[in-house]
C-alpha positions as a printed NumPy array, in Angstrom:
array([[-18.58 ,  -4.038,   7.959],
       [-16.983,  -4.735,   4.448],
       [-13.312,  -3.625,   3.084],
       [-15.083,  -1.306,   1.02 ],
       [-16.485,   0.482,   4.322],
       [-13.236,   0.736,   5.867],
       [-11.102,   2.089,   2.379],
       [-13.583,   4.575,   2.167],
       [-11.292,   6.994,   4.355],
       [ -8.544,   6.222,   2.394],
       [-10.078,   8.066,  -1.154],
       [ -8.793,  11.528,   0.102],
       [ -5.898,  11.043,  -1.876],
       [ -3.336,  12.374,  -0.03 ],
       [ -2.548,   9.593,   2.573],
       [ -0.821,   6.457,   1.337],
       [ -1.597,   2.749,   1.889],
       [  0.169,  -0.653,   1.766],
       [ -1.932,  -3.679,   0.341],
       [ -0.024,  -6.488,   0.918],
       [ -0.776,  -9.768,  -1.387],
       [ -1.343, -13.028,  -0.873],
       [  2.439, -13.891,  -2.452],
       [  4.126, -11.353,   0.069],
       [  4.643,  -8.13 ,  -2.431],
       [  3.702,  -5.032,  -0.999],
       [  2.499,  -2.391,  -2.86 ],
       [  2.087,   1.757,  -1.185],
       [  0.865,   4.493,  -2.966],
       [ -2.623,   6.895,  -3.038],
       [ -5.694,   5.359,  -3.896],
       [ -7.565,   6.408,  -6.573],
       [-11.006,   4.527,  -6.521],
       [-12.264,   0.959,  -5.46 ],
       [-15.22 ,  -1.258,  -5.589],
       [-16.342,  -4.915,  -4.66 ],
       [-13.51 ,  -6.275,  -6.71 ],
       [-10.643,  -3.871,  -7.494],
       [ -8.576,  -0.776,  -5.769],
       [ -6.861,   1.307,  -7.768],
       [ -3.7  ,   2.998,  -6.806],
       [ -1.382,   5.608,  -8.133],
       [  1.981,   6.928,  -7.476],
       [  3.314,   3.4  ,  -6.451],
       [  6.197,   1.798,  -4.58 ],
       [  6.744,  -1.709,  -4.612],
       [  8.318,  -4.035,  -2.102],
       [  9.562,  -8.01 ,  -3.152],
       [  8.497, -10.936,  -0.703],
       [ 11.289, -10.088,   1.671],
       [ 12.201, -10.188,   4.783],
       [ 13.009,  -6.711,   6.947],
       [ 16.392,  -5.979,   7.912],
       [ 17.665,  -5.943,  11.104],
       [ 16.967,  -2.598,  11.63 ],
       [ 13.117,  -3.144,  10.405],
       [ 13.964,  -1.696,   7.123],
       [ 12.083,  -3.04 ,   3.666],
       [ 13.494,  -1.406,   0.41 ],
       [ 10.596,   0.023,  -1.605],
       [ 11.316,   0.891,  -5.563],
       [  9.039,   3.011,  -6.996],
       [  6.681,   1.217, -10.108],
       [  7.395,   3.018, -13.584],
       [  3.284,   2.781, -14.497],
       [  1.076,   5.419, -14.115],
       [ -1.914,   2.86 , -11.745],
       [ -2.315,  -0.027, -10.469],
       [ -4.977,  -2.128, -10.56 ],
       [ -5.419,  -5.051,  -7.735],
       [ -8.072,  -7.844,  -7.414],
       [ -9.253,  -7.658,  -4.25 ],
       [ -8.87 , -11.271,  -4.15 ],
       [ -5.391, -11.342,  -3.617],
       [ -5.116,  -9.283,  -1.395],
       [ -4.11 , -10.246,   2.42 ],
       [ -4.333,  -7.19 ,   4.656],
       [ -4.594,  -3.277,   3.35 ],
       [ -3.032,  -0.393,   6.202],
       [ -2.462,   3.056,   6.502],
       [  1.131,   4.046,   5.591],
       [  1.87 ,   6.595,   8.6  ],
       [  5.467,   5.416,   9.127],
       [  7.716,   8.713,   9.721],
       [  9.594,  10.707,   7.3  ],
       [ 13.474,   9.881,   6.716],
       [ 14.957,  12.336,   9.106],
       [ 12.262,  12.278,  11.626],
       [ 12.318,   9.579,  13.604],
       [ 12.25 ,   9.972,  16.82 ],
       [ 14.837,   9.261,  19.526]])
């Protein structure tokens, strides 16, 4: 099984991911397209090399660029982003 096989599901467009790099950023938004050396995302939030706060919190900002283009390379782990909605957490 490669990456590729496994971002496959990810091309509907409408979920998000988080590719985290090799430095610690974070990147989440909709991917676009990939292949054996890029993914392409869109809609993008962006995360620093920091740590959570005590409440498991990590500040995203969103990226003023219309894509983003990663070598896969750099990258150290890729995951769906299915954390809940402000305002619906549960209790």
């Amino acid at each position: 099984m490669t990456m590729g096989d496994e971002l496959e599901e990810f091309l509907s467009g409408d979920r998000e991911i988080v590719v985290v790099m090799v430095d610690g950023r974070g990147f989440r938004g909709r991917m676009t397209r990939y292949d054996d050396e890029v993914v392409v995302l869109k809609d993008v939030k962006e995360t620093l090399n920091e740590e959570p706060s005590e409440s498991g919190i990590i500040q995203w900002r969103k990226v003023l660029h219309s894509k983003l283009i990663i070598r896969l390379e750099h990258v150290l782990r890729v995951w769906p982003w299915d954390a809940p909605k402000a305002g619906k957490l549960s209790k």
